[in-house]
C-alpha positions as CSV (number, residue, x, y, z in Angstrom):
1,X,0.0,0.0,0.0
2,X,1.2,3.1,-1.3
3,X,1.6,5.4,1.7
4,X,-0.4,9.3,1.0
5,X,2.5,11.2,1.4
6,X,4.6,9.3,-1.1
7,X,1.9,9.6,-3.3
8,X,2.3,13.8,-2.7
9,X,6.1,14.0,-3.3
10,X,6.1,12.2,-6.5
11,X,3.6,14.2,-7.6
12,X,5.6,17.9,-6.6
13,X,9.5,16.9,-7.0
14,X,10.7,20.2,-5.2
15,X,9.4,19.0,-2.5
16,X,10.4,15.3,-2.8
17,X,14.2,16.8,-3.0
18,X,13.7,18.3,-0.1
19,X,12.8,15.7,1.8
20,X,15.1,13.5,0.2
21,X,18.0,16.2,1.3
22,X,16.0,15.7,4.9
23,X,16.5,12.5,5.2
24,X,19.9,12.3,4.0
25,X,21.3,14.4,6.6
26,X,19.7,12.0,9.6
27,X,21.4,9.1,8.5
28,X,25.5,8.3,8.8
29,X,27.2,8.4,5.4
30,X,30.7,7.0,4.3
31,X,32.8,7.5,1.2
32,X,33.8,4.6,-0.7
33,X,35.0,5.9,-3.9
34,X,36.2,9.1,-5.1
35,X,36.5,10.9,-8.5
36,X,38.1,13.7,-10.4
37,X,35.1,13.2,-13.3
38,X,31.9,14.1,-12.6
39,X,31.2,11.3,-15.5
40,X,32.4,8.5,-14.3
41,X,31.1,9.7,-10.9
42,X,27.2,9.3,-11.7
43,X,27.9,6.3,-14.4
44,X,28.8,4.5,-10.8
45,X,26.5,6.5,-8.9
46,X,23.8,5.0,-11.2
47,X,25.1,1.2,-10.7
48,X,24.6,1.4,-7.1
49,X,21.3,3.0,-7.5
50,X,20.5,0.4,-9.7
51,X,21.3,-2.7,-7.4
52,X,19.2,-1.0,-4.6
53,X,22.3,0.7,-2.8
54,X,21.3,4.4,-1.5
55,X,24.3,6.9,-2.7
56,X,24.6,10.8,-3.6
57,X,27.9,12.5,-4.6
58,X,29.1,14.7,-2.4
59,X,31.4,17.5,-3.6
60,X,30.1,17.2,-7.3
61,X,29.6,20.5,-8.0
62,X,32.5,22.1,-6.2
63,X,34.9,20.0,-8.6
64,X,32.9,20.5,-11.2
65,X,33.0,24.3,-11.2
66,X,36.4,24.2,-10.4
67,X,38.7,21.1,-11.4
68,X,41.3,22.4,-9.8
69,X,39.8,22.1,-6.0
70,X,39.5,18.3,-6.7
71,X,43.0,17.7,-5.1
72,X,41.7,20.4,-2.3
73,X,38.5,19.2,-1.4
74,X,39.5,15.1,-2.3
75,X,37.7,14.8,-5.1
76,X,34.2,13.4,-6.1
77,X,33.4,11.5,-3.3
78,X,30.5,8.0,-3.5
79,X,28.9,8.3,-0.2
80,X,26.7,5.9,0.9
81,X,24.9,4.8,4.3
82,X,26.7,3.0,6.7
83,X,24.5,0.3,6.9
84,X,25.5,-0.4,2.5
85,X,29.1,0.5,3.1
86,X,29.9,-3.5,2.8
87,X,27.4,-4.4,0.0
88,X,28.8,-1.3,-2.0
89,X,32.4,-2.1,-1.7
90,X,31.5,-6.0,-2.6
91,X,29.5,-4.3,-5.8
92,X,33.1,-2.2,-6.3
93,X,35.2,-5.2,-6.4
94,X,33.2,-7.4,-8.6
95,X,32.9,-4.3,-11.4
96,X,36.8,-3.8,-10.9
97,X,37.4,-7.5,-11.9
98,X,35.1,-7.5,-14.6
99,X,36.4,-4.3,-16.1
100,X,40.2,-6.3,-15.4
101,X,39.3,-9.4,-17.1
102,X,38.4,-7.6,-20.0
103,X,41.2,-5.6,-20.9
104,X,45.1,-6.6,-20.9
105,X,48.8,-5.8,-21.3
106,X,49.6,-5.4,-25.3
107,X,53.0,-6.8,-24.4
108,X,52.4,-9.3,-21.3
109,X,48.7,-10.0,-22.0
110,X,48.7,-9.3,-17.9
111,X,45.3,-8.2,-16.3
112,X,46.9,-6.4,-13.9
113,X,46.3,-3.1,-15.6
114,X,45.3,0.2,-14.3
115,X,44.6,4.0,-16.0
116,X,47.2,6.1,-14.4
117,X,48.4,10.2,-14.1
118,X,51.9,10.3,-14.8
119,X,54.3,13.2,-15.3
120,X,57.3,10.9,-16.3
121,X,57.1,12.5,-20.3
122,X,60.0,14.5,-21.2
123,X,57.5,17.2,-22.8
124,X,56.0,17.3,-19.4
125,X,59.3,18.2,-17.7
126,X,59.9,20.7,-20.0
127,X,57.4,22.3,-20.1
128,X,57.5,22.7,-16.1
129,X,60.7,24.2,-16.2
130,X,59.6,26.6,-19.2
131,X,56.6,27.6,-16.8
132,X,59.0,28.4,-14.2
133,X,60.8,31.6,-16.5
134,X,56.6,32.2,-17.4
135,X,55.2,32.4,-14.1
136,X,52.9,29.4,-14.1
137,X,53.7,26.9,-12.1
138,X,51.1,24.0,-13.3
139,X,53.0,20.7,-14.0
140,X,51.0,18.9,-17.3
141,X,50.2,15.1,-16.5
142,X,49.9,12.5,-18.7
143,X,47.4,10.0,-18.5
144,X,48.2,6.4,-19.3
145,X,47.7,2.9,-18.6
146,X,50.5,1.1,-16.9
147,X,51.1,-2.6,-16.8
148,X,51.9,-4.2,-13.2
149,X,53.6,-7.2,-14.2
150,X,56.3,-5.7,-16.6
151,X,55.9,-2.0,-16.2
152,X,55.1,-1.4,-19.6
153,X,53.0,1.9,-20.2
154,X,50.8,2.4,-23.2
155,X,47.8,3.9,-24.4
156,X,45.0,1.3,-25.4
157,X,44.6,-2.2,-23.8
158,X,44.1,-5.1,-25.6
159,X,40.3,-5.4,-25.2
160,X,38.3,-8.9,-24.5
161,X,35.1,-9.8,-26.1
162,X,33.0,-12.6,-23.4
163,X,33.9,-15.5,-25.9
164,X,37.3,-15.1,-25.7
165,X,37.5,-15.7,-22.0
């Protein structure tokens, strides 16, 4: 039975936010994940929503705005009840060993893979001492994948269709 005041809210959605924002703030929240993309952020967001795991992102619009607070203010961050915390970092694992077993090392064929910032590029470098003579101080990373298992680094893993597993 559909209780009369449910019935209300989804009819008027201000008002359903704000009692969703209500409600929120009486309960004990956790991070379990945190983002510098507000993309990726609500494509996980929406997972957990999906397998019946509450969760809002808290600091979203701060990074958004301003990308550069991210490091500031930690990033994107997954909160979620207290209560969910284990059932949402069980959910993170199994995505993270999908999303493993599909891609690999173009050299090792390794799993053990992982997107990564890296300011090792010679470019990089010189352009950080340039920016020191200019004034601007900002350090240009790199993103990359790097392999675990041989330390290769590379741009595009090898992907896996279901079959071939």
């Amino acid at each position: 039975m559909t209780h009369p005041w449910e019935v209300f809210l989804n009819q008027h959605p201000a008002l359903y936010n704000c009692y969703l924002s209500a409600s929120i703030q009486h309960m004990n929240y956790v991070p379990v994940h945190y983002f510098i993309n507000y993309m990726d952020a609500h494509i996980l967001m929406g997972k957990m929503q999906h397998e019946g795991i509450q969760c809002w992102l808290k600091d979203e619009h701060t990074v958004t705005v301003n990308p550069i607070l991210a490091g500031v203010v930690g990033g994107i961050k997954l909160m979620v009840p207290e209560h969910q915390k284990e059932e949402a970092m069980r959910l993170l694992n199994r995505m993270e060993e999908e999303r493993k077993s599909r891609q690999s090392c173009p050299r090792c064929r390794s799993h053990d893979i992982q997107f990564v910032s890296t300011p090792r590029r010679a470019g990089n470098w010189l352009t950080a001492l340039a920016s020191v003579f200019i004034g601007d101080y900002a350090l240009t990373v790199h993103k990359t994948y790097h392999c675990f298992q041989c330390g290769n680094e590379f741009d595009k893993p090898v992907e896996h269709s279901e079959e071939e597993k």
